[in-house]
N, C-alpha and C positions, 0 to 999 in steps of 0.2 A: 467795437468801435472802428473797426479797418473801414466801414463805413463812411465816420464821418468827415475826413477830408471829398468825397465825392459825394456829402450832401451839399458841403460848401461850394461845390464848385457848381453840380446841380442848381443851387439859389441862384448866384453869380452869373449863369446862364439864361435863368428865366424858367429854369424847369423843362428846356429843352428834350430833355433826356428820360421824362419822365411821364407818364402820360395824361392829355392835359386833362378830362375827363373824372383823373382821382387829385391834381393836387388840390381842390378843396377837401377834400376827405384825408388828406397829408396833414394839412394845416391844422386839419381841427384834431386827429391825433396827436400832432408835435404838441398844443398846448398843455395834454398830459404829464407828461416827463415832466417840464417845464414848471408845472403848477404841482405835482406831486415831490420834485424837488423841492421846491419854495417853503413849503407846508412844513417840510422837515427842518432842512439844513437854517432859513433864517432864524431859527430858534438857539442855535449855537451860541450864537453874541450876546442873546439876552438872558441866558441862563444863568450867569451870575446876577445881574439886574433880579431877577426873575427867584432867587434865593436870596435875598434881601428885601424883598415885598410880600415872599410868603413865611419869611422867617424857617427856611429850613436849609439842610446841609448839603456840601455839594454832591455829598450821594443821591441825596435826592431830587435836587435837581438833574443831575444827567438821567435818571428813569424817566423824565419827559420823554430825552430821547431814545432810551433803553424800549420800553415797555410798546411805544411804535412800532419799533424794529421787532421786535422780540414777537410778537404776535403776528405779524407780517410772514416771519419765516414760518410759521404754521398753518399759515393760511395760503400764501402762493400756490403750493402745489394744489390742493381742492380748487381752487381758483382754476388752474390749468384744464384740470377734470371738466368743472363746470363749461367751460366756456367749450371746449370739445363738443361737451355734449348740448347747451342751451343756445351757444354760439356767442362771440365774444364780443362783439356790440351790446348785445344786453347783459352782460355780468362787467362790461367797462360801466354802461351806466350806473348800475345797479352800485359799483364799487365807489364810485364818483360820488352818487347821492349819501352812501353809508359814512365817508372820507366827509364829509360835510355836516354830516347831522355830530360828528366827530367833535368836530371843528368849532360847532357849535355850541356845544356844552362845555367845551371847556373854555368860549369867548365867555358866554355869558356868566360861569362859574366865576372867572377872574374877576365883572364888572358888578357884579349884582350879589353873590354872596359874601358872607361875614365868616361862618363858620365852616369848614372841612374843604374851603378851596380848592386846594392841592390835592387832597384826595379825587375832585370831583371834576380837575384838570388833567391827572393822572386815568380818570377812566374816561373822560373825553379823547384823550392820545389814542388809547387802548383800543374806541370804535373807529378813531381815525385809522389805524393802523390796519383794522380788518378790509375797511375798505379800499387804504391803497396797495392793500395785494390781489384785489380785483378789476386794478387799473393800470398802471405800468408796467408790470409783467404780462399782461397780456397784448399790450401794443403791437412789439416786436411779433407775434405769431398772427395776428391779423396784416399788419404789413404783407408780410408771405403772403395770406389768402389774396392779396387784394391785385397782387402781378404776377404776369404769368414768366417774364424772364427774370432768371438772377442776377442780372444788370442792373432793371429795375428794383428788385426786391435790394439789392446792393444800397442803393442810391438811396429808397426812402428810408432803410435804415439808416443812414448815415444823417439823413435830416433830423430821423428821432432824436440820434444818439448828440447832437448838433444843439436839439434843444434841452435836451438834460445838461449838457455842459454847459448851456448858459445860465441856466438855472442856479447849478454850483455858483457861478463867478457871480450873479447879483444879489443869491442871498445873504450872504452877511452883510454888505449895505443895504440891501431892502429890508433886513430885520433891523437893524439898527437905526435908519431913519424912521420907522413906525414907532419904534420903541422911545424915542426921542417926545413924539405924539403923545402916548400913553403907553404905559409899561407893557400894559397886555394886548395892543394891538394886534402882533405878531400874530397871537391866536386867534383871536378875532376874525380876523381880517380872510382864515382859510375857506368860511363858508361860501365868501362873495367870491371868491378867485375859481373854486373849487365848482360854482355856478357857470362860469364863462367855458370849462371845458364841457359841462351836463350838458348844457346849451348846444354847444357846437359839436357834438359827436351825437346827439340826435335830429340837430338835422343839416349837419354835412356829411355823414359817413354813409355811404351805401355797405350794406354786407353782400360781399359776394355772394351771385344767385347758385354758384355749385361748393358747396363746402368740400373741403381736401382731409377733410376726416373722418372717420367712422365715428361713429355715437355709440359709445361701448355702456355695458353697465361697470359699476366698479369693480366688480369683483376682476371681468374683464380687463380692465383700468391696471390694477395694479398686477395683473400676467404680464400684459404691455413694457410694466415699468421694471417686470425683472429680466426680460428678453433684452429690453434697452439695456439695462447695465450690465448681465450677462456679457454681452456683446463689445460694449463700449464699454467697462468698468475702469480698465487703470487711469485711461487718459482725463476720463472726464473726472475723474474722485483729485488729481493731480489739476486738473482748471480751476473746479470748487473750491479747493483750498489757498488755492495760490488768488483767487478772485476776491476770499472773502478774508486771505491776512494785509492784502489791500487795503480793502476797505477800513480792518480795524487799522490799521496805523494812519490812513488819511484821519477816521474821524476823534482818533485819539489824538492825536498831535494838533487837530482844531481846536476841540478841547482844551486841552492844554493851552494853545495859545490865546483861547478866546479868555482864560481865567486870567493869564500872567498878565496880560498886555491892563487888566484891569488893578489887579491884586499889586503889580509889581511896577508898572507903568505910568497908572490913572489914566491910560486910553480908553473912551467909552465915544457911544458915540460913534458917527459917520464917518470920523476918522480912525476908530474900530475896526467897523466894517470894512473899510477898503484895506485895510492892513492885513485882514484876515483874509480878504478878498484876492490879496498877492498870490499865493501856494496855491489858490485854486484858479489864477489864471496859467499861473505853470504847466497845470495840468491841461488846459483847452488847448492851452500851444502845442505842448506835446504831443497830446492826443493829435489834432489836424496834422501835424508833420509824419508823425509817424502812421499814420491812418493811409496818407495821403503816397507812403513811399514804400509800405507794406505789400501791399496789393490782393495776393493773394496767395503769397509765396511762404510757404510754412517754416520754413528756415530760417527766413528775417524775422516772423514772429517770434520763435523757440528765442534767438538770441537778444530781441529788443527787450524781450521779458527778464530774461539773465542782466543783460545790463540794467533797465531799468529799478531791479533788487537790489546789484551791487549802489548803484545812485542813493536809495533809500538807507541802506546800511552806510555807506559812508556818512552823509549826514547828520544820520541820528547816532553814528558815533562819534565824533565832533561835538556832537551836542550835547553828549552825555560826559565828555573826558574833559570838556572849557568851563560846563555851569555857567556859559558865558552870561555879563550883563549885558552886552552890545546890541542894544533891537537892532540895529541896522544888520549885524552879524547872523544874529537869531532867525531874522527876516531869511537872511540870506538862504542859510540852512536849511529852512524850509521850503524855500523856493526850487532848490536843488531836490528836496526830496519829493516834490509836487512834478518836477520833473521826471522824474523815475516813478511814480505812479502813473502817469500819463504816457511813459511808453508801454509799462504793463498790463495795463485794461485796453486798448485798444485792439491788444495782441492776441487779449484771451476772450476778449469778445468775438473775434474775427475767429477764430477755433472752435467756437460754442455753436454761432449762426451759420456757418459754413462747413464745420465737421461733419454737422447730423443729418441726416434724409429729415427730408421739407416734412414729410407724414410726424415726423419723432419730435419734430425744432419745439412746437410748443410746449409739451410736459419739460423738455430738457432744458429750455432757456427759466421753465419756471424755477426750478429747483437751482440754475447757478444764481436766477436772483434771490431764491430764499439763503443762498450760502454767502454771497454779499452782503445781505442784510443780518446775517449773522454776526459781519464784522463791523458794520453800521453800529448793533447794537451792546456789543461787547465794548469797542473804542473807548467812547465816552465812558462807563463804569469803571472801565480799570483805570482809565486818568486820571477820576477822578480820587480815586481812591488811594495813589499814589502823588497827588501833588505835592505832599508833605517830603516825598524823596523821589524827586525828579532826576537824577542819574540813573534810578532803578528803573522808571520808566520808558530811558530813553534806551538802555540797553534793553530791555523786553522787545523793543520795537527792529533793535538789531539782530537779536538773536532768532526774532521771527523774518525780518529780509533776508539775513543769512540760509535760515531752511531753506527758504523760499527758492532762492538762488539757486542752491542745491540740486531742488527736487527739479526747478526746470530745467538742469545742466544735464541730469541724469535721466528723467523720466517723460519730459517730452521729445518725444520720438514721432516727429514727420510722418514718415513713413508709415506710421500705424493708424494718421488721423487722413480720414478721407476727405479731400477737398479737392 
């Protein structure tokens, strides 16, 4: 995300900087992120709603968001292969149309069946999920193809990463004002949304007339992938994990607060949403600011990433040693830690996009997103599973910022990452 402060500023200019020629094929990229956010994260706030209409427990409900995730990471990488080799225009569509027919089955499962519901929302996520690891991870490496300087490639990444971050901040209100509608809009609603990107990446994206990769076969494919981590292994296996214990403490402490503010609060509702909405505007701030003052200097990455840990762990220590009632307090807390997430993905997106030779950026950004969506779908399961002893949770969350801290105090090393 070192990006996305100079998408914003890119927008604010008019695209000056950017060439005029692709910002409709920008535009209709950024809707991705954007809409394959949506898909997921508005689901968060109605999960409990959502385990009171199918009568099941809150383990089960968070595999809504488990079982997305969790297939996703298996699928990214083949996803990266393909699109290598068939080209990534058509394996975005292709992911986009699958992320739909998804979407579908499990809208109609909610409004139209009586019996196995849940089971048959549960394998609606499950096609939704294959197809959105044929479409947002592959953005970011078509961006690349699409310019020839790293200013540019700079910039429209920064608009991607610009619209995934809006995404975060409007879906817990966009889920919960739908849900307000009818409890299963949420789902519903991802085929129509999921249309408006099919639509506009067929016929606003050009694919570049010279591709920047070889078309290997697999076997080929996976020589590639041990040369790569051969080569790169310590720094990037230290990105992966620091990207994806990220991830699980953002989407676990959503979790958590999308349950308590209901269970403990009787917050539901657009007043929900935007509550929930707080920690994840933390995170856009953050991100822009430190995006925006990073640049490209690995140094201030290494240590926004240390701090932004030490942020998370103070926090959810706090929060584990008060059992505070205070929403206001609570809010707080997690605002701070929304904060130190926001300066740590910026940091290590900017190391991923920028460490690896442009030929390698695709297969590698694929695999850091399958390791985020590792902790996408971990979060939610162990929250869930834990509500009952919320001080154990909240220390799990410290004891993993604490590594985290750690490994980037000790293990990234500048100097060994090529930018």
């Amino acid at each position: 995300m070192t990006a996305t402060a100079q998408g914003y500023d890119t927008l604010t200019r008019g695209g000056m900087n950017m060439n005029e020629k692709k910002k409709w094929d920008l535009s209709a990229l950024a809707t991705i992120p954007l809409i394959m956010t949506l898909a997921n994260s508005m689901l968060i706030p109605v999960l409990p709603l959502i385990q009171k209409k199918l009568h099941i427990s809150s383990l089960q409900s968070s595999l809504i968001i488990t079982v997305y995730a969790a297939i996703s990471i298996l699928c990214i990488p083949f996803a990266g292969y393909l699109s290598d080799r068939f080209g990534r225009k058509r394996i975005i569509v292709i992911g986009l149309c699958i992320a739909a027919v998804g979407g579908l089955i499990s809208g109609i499962a909610a409004w139209l069946l009586h019996d196995h519901v849940y089971a048959f929302i549960l394998a609606g996520r499950l096609i939704q999920g294959i197809g959105a690891a044929g479409a947002f991870p592959i953005v970011m490496p078509l961006v690349g193809d699409m310019y020839k300087s790293e200013e540019e490639v700079s910039n429209g990444l920064g608009i991607i990463e610009t619209s995934n971050t809006l995404g975060k901040v409007l879906s817990p209100i966009l889920g919960s004002a739908l849900a307000l509608i009818i409890w299963f809009l949420p789902l519903a609603v991802i085929p129509v949304i999921s249309t408006v990107s099919i639509l506009a990446v067929i016929f606003l994206v050009k694919t570049p007339k010279q591709p920047n990769t070889t078309k290997l076969d697999f076997r080929d494919f996976l020589v590639s992938l041990k040369s790569i981590f051969a080569e790169n292994g310590k720094w990037l296996f230290v990105i992966f994990t620091l990207g994806g214990s990220a991830m699980f403490i953002m989407f676990g402490f959503l979790y958590y607060l999308s349950s308590i503010l209901e269970d403990s609060y009787h917050i539901d509702g657009i007043w929900k949403g935007t509550l929930l909405a707080i920690p994840l505007s933390a995170i856009c701030i953050a991100s822009f600011a430190s995006g925006k003052w990073i640049g490209k200097n690995k140094i201030k990455m290494k240590w926004l990433t240390v701090v932004g840990f030490v942020f998370i762990a103070a926090a959810m220590l706090i929060c584990g040693l008060t059992n505070t009632k205070s929403l206001f307090f609570l809010i707080s807390l997690m605002f701070i830690s929304g904060l130190g997430i926001g300066l740590v993905l910026p940091s290590l997106d900017a190391l991923i996009t920028e460490g690896i030779d442009k030929k390698q950026r695709g297969t590698i950004t694929s695999f850091y997103s399958s390791t985020r969506f590792i902790g996408v779908a971990c979060g939610p399961l162990v929250a869930s599973l834990l509500l009952l002893h919320i001080a154990s949770l909240f220390y799990i969350f410290v004891a993993i910022a604490c590594g985290c801290c750690l490994i980037a105090l000790f293990f990234i090393k500048p100097s060994q990452i090529n930018i």
